[in-house]
N, C-alpha and C positions, 0 to 999 in steps of 0.2 A: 223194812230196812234190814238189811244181811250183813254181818260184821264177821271180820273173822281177822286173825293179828298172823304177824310173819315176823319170824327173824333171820337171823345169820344160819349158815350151813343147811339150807333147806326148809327148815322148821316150819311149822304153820298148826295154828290154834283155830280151833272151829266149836261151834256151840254142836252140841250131839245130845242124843237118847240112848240109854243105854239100861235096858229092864227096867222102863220107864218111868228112868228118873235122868234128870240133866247132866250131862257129861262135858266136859271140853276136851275133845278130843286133838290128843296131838298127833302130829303126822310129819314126817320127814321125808322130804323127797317123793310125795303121795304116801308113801305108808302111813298105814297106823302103827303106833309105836307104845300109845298106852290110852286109855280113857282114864280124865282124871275126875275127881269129886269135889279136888279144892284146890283153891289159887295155889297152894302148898304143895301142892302134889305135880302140879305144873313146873314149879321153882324148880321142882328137883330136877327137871329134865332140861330145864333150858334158862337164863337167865332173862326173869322179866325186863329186866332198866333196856333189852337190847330190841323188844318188841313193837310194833310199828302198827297201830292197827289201821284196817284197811276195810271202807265202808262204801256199801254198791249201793245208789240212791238209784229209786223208781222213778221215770217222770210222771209228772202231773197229769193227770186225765184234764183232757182240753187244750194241752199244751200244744202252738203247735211251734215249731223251729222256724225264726226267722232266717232268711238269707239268700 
């Protein structure tokens, strides 16, 4: 499962590597704009309460779509 969060004015939060350690990576309008380390470090770029997060489910192997 792939999660990744959006807000207001472009923004968007994504899980990342970065000198392989975990990063969240923020991104404005596709840019990258900072790799952060900690939910703090995020804050300061964007306000969390405005965040929405947005989660791409796989289907089921066997699945098949009725209709």
């Amino acid at each position: 499962m792939d999660s990744r969060w959006v807000g207001p004015d472009g923004f968007e939060i994504v899980p990342g590597l970065r000198d392989g350690r975990q990063v969240l990576r923020v991104r404005r309008d596709g840019r990258v704009v900072a790799d952060c380390f900690s939910v703090a470090e995020v804050a300061a770029l964007v306000d969390l309460a405005d965040l929405c997060e947005v989660v791409t489910l796989r289907p089921r192997r066997g699945f098949e779509a009725v209709g």
